[in-house]
C-alpha positions in Angstrom: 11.3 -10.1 12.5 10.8 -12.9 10.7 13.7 -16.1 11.3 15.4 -17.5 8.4 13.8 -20.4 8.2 10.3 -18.7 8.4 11.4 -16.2 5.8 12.1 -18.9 3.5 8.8 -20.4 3.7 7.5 -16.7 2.5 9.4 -16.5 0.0 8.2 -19.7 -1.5 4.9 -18.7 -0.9 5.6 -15.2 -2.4 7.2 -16.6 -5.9 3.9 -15.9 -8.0 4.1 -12.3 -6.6 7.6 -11.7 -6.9 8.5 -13.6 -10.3 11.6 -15.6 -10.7 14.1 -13.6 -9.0 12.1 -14.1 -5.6 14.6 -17.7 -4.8 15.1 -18.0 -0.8 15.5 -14.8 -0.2 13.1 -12.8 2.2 10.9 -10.5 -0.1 11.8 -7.5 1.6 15.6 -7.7 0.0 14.2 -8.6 -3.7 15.1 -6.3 -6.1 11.9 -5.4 -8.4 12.2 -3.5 -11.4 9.1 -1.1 -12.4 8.3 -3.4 -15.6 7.7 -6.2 -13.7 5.3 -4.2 -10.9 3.1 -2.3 -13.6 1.4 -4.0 -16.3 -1.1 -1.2 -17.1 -1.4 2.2 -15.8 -4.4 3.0 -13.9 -5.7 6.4 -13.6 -7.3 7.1 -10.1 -9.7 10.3 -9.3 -9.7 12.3 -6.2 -12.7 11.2 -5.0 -12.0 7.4 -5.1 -8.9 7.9 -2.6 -10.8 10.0 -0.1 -13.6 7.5 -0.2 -11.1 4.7 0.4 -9.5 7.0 3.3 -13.0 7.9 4.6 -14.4 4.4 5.0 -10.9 3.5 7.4 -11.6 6.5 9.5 -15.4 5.4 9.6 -14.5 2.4 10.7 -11.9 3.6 13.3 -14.5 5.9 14.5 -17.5 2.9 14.9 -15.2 0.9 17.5 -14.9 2.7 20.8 -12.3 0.4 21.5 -10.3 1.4 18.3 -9.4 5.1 18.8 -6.2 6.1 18.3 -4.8 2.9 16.3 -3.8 3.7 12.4 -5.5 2.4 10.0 -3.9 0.2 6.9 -6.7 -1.2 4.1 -6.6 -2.4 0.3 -9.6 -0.3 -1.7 -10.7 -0.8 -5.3 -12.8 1.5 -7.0 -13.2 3.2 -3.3 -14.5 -0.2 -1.4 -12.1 -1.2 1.4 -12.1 -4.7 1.0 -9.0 -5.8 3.2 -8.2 -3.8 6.6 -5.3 -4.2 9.4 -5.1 -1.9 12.6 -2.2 -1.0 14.8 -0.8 1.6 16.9 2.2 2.3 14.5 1.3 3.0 10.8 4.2 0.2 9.6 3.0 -2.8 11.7 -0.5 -2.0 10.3 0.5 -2.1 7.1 3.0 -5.5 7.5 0.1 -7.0 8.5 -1.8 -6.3 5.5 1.0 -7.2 3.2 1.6 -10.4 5.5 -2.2 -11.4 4.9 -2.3 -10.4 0.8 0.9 -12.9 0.6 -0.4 -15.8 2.8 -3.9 -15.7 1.3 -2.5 -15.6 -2.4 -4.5 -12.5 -2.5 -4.2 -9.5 -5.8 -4.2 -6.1 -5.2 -3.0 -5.2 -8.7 -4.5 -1.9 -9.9 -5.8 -1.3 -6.5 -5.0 1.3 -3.7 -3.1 0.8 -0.4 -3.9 3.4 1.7 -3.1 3.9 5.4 -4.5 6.9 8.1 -0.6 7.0 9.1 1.9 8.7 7.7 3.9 6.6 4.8 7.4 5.6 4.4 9.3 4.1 1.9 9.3 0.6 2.9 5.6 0.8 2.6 5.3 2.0 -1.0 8.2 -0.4 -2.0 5.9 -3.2 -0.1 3.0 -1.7 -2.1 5.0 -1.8 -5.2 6.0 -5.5 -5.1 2.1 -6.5 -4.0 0.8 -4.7 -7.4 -0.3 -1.7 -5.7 -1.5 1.4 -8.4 -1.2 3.9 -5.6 -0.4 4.5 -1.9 -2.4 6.7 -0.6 -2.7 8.6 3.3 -4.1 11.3 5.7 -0.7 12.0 6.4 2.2 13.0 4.4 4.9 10.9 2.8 8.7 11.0 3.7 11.1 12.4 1.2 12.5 8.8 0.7 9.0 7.6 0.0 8.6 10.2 -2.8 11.8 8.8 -4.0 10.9 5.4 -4.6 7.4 5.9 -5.7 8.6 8.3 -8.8 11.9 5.1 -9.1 8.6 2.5 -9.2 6.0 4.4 -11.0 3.1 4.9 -8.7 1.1 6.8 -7.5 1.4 8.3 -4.0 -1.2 10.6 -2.6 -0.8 12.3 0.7 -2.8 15.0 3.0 -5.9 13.1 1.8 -9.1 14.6 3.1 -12.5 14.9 2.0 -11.9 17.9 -0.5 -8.3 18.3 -1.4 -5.3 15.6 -1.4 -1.6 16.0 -2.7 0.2 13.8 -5.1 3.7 13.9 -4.9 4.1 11.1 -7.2 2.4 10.4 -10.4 0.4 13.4 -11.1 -0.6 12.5 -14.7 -2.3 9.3 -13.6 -5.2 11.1 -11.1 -8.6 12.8 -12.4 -9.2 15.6 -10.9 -12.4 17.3 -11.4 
C-alpha cells in the first residue's frame, strides 16, 4: 500500500489520466464516469485477444525460471507491448498500471489482458487507464462483470486459441 504522502505524488502524476476530478486523492478512490473513459468504441476480433493471450503464455513458457507466475501485458492490435509478472494475478497487474502512470504511458483503445483470473479492481483500473477491453485465460468474477457492463467495456474471459467468452460488451467483438 501506497502512504499518503506517496499517494499524493500519483495522483499528481495521474491528473492527465484521470481529468480534473483526480485532486489529492489516490486514483484508486476516483470516481470515473464512462464518458470520460471512452471516447470511441473499438471493435476487437477473437483472434486479436487470443493472440495477445498467446504471446503472455509464450513468453511465460520461454523462461524456465518463470513457470507458474501470472502473466499481466498491454496488447494493441495483438502485439504485447508492455508486460508485468507475479505470482498473484492483481500484483501483476498493479504493476502494470503503476508503470503506464509513472511512464505517462496510453493504453487508450488497447487491451489489458492477464493469464489470471480478473476482478473488479482490475477492469475498474483498466477502465480509468483507457483500456478498450480486459481480457483473460481465466474467468471474471460476478463483480467484475458488473463494472465492466457500469463502464462500457469489453471483458473477454476463458480465452484460448479457438473460443473465448465475453461477458461484457458482446456487440463490440468480430467474430468470424
Amino acid at each position: 500500500l501506497l502512504s499518503e504522502h506517496g499517494a499524493r505524488r500519483l495522483a499528481r502524476r495521474c491528473r492527465p489520466l484521470l481529468g480534473a476530478g483526480g485532486g489529492n486523492a489516490h486514483p484508486a478512490s476516483a470516481r470515473v464516469s464512462p464518458e470520460a473513459i471512452v471516447v470511441e468504441k473499438r471493435a476487437f476480433s477473437q483472434e486479436e485477444v487470443s493472440c495477445g493471450i498467446r504471446r503472455l503464455k509464450r513468453i511465460d513458457a520461454s523462461r524456465s525460471h518463470a513457470k507458474g507466475l501470472c502473466q499481466c501485458g498491454v496488447a494493441f492490435q495483438g502485439e504485447v507491448v508492455l508486460r508485468y509478472e507475479d505470482a498473484c494475478p492483481l500484483p501483476a497487474f498493479d504493476k502494470l498500471c503503476g508503470a503506464c502512470l509513472l511512464k505517462n504511458r496510453s493504453i487508450s483503445g488497447g487491451a489489458v489482458l492477464t493469464t489470471g483470473p480478473i476482478c473488479r479492481s482490475m477492469v475498474e483500473a483498466a477502465a480509468r487507464l483507457g483500456a478498450d477491453l480486459v481480457g483473460s485465460c481465466g474467468a471474471p468474477t460476478r463483480q467484475a462483470v458488473e463494472a465492466a457492463r457500469r463502464l462500457g467495456i469489453v471483458l473477454a474471459g476463458n480465452v484460448d486459441d479457438v473460443s473465448m467468452r465475453v461477458f461484457s460488451g458482446e456487440d463490440r467483438v468480430v467474430r468470424k
